[in-house]
Biotite code that builds the C-alpha atoms (Angstrom):
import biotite.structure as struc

atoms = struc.array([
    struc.Atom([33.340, 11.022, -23.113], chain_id="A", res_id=1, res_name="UNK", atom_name="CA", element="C"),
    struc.Atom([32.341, 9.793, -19.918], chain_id="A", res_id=2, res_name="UNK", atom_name="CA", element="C"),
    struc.Atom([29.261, 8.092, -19.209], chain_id="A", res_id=3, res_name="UNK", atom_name="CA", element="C"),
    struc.Atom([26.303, 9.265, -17.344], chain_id="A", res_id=4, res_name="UNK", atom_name="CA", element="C"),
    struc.Atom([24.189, 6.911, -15.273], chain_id="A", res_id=5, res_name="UNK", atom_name="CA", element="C"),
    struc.Atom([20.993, 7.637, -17.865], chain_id="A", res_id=6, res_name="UNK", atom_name="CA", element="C"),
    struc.Atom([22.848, 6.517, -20.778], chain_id="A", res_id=7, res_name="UNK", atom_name="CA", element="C"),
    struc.Atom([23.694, 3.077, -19.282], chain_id="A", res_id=8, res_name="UNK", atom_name="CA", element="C"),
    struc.Atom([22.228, -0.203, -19.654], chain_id="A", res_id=9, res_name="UNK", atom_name="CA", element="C"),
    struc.Atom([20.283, -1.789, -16.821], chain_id="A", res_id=10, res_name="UNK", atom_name="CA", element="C"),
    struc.Atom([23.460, -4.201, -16.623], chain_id="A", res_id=11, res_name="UNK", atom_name="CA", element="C"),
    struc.Atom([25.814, -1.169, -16.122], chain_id="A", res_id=12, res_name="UNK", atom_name="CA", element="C"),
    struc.Atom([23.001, 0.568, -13.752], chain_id="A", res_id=13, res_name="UNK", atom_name="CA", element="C"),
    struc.Atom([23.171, -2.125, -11.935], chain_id="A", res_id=14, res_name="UNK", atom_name="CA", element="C"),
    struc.Atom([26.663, -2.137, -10.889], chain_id="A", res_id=15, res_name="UNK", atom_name="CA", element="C"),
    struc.Atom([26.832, 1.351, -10.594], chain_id="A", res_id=16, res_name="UNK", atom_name="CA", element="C"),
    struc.Atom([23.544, 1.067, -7.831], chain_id="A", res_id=17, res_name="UNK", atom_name="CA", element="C"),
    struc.Atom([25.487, -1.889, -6.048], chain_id="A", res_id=18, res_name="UNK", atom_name="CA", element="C"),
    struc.Atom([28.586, 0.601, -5.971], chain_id="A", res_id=19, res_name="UNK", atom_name="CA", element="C"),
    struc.Atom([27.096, 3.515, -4.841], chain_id="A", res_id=20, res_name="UNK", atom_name="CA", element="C"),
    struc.Atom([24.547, 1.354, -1.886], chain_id="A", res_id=21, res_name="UNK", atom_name="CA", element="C"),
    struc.Atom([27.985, 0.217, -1.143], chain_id="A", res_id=22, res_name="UNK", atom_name="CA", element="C"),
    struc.Atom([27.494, -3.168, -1.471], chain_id="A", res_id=23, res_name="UNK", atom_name="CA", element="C"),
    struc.Atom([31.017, -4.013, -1.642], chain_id="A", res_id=24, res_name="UNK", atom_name="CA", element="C"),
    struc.Atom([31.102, -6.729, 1.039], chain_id="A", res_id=25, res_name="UNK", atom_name="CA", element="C"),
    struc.Atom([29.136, -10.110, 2.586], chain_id="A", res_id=26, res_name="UNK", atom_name="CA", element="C"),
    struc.Atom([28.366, -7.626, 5.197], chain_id="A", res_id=27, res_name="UNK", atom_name="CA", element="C"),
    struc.Atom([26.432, -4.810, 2.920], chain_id="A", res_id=28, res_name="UNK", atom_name="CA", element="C"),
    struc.Atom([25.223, -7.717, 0.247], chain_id="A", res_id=29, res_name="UNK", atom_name="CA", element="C"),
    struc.Atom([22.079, -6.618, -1.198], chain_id="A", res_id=30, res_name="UNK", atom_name="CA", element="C"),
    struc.Atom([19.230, -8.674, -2.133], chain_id="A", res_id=31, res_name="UNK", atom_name="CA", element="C"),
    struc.Atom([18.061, -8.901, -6.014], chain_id="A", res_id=32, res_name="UNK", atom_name="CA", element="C"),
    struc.Atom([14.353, -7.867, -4.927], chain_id="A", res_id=33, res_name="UNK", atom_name="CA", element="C"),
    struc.Atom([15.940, -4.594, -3.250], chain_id="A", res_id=34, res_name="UNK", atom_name="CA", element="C"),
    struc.Atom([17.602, -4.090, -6.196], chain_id="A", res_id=35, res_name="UNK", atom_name="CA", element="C"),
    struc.Atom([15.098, -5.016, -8.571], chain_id="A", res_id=36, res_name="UNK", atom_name="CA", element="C"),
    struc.Atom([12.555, -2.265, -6.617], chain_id="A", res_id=37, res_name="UNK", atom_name="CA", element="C"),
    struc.Atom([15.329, 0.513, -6.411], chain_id="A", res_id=38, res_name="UNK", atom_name="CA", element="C"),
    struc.Atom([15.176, -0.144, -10.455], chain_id="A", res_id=39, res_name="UNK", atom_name="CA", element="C"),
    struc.Atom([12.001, -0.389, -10.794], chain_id="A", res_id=40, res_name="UNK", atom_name="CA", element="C"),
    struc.Atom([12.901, -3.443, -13.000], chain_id="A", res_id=41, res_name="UNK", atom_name="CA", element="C"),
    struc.Atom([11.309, -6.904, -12.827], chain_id="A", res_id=42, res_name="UNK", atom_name="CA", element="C"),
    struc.Atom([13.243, -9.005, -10.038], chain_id="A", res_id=43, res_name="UNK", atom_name="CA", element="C"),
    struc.Atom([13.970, -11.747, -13.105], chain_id="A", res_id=44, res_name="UNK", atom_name="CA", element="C"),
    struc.Atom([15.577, -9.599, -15.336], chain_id="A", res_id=45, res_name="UNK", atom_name="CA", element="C"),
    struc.Atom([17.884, -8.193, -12.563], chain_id="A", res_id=46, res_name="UNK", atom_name="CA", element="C"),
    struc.Atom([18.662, -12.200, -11.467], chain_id="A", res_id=47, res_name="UNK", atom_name="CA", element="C"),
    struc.Atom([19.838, -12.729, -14.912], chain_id="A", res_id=48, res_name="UNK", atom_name="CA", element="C"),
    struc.Atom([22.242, -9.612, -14.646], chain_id="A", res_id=49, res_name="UNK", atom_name="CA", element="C"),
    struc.Atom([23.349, -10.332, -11.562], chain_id="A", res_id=50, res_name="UNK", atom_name="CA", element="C"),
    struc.Atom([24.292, -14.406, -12.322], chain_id="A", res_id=51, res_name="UNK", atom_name="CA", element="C"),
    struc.Atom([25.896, -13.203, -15.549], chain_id="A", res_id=52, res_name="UNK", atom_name="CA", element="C"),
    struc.Atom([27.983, -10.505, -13.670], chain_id="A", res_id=53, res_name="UNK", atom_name="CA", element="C"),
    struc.Atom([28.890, -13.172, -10.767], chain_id="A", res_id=54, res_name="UNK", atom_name="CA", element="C"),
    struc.Atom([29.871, -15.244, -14.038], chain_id="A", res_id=55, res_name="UNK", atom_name="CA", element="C"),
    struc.Atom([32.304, -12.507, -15.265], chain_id="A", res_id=56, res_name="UNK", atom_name="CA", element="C"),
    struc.Atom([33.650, -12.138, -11.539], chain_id="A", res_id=57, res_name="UNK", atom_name="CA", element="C"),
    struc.Atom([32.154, -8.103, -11.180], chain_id="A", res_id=58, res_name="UNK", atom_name="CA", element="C"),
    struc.Atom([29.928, -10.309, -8.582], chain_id="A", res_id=59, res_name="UNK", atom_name="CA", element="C"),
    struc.Atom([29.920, -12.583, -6.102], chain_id="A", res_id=60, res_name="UNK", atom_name="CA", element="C"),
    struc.Atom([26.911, -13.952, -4.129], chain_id="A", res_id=61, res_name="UNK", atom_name="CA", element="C"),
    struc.Atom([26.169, -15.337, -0.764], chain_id="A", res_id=62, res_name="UNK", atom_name="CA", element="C"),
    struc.Atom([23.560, -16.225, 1.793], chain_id="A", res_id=63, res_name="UNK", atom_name="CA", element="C"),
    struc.Atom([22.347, -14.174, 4.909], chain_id="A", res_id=64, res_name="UNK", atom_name="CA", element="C"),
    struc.Atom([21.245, -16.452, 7.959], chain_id="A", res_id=65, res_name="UNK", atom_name="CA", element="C"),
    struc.Atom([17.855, -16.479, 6.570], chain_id="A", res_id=66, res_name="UNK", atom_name="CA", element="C"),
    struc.Atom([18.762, -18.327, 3.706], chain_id="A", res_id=67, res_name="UNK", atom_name="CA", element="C"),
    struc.Atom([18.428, -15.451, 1.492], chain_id="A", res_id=68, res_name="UNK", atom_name="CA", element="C"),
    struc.Atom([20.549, -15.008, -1.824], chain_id="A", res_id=69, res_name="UNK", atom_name="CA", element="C"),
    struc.Atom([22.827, -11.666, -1.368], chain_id="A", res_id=70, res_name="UNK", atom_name="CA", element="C"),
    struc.Atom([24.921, -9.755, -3.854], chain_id="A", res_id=71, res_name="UNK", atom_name="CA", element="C"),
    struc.Atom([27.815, -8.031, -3.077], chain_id="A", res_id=72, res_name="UNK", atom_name="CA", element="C"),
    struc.Atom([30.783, -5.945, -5.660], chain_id="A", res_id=73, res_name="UNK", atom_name="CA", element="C"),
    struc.Atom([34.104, -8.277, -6.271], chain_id="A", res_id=74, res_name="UNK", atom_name="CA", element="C"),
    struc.Atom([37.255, -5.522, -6.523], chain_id="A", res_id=75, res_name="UNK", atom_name="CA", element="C"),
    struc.Atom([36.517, -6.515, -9.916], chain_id="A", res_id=76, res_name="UNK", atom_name="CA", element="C"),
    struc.Atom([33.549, -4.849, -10.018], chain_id="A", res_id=77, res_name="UNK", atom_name="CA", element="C"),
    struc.Atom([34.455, -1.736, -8.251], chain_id="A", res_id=78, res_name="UNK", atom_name="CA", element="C"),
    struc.Atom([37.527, -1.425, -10.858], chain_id="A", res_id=79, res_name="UNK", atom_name="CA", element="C"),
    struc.Atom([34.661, -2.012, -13.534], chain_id="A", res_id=80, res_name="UNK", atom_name="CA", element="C"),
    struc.Atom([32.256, 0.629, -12.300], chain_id="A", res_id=81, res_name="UNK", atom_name="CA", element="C"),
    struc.Atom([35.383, 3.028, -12.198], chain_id="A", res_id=82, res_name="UNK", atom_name="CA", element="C"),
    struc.Atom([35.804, 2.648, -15.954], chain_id="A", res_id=83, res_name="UNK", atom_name="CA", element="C"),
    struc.Atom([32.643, 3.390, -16.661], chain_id="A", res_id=84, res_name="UNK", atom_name="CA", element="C"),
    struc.Atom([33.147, 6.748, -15.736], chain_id="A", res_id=85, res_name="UNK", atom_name="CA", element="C"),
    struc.Atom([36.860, 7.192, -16.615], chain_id="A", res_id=86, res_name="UNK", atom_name="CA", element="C"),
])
């Protein structure tokens, strides 16, 4: 059964919204706030996901030149967000 996008967790969501705003390089990193409002989730709760996922390697972060914390899919990720539909 595959899954649908309402049936996953805000963790899974997550990934899946990074995936699909292609956010899959340093170059299209997305900050937590962005993703936080796209979610309509509270920014905190997504910065826990996101520093558990860049744990786990689905993640990796890095800085824009303002300083800013960015968030970007590892292949890891993508190859995660795959088998949540497969």
């Amino acid at each position: 059964m595959k899954l649908s996008e309402y049936e996953a967790s805000l963790s899974e969501r997550l990934l899946i919204l990074m995936h699909n705003l292609c956010a899959t390089s340093g170059e299209m990193a997305k900050k937590s706030e962005d993703l936080a409002q796209i979610l309509q989730t509270d920014v905190n709760t997504v910065n826990q996901s996101l520093d558990r996922h860049v744990s786990d390697g689905y993640v990796a972060d890095c800085r824009d030149h303002e300083g800013n914390r960015r968030f970007y899919l590892t292949s890891k990720g993508i190859i995660r967000v795959s088998s949540l539909f497969s």
